[in-house]
C-alpha positions, 0 to 999 in steps of 0.5 A: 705812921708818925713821921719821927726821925733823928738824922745826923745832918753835919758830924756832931750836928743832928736833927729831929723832925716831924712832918706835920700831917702825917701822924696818926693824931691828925684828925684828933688834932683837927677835932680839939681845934687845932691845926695839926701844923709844926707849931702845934707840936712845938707846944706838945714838945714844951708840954712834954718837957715841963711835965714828963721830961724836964732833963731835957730842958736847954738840951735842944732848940726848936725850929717849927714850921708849918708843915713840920716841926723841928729840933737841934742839939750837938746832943743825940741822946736828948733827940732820941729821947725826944723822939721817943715821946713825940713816937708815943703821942703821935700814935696815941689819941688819949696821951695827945687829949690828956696832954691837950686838957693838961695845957688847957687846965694851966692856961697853956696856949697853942700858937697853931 
């Protein structure tokens, strides 16, 4: 389970969330000391857009919070997309750990 979704939450307004502890990388997150938190994935979520998807870039605002992460647009497109990538990291301990090692080798740092 990865606890993605995208909902329309007004016409023209959606959101994505994320229910932090509830992926299947939780225990991954916790062993490379990190808090499995809604500002942990917003790190991952400005990891993915510098590196695997920089046209989402100014697309969405983030809003995490403790237990989860979250994310805006009037664009449905650029949250689906989102979710795609949150969906493939939050079921895949390697991607999460390659992603972690790339922050780490550009001197990214987690506020979890």
């Amino acid at each position: 389970m990865d606890g993605v979704e995208v909902a329309e939450i007004a016409p023209g307004e959606y959101s994505l969330s994320l229910a932090a502890g509830t992926t299947d990388v939780d225990d991954v997150i916790s062993e490379l000391g990190h808090e499995p938190n809604g500002y942990f994935w917003e790190g991952i979520v400005e990891l993915l857009v510098r590196s695997e998807a920089p046209t989402l870039e100014g697309r969405f605002s983030s809003d995490p919070e403790a237990g989860a992460f979250y994310a805006t647009s009037t664009d449905r497109n650029a949250l689906d997309d989102l979710a795609v990538l949150l969906h493939a990291v939050a079921a895949d301990g390697h991607r999460l750990r390659r992603l972690v090692k790339f922050a780490e080798a550009n001197g990214f740092e987690f506020d979890d």
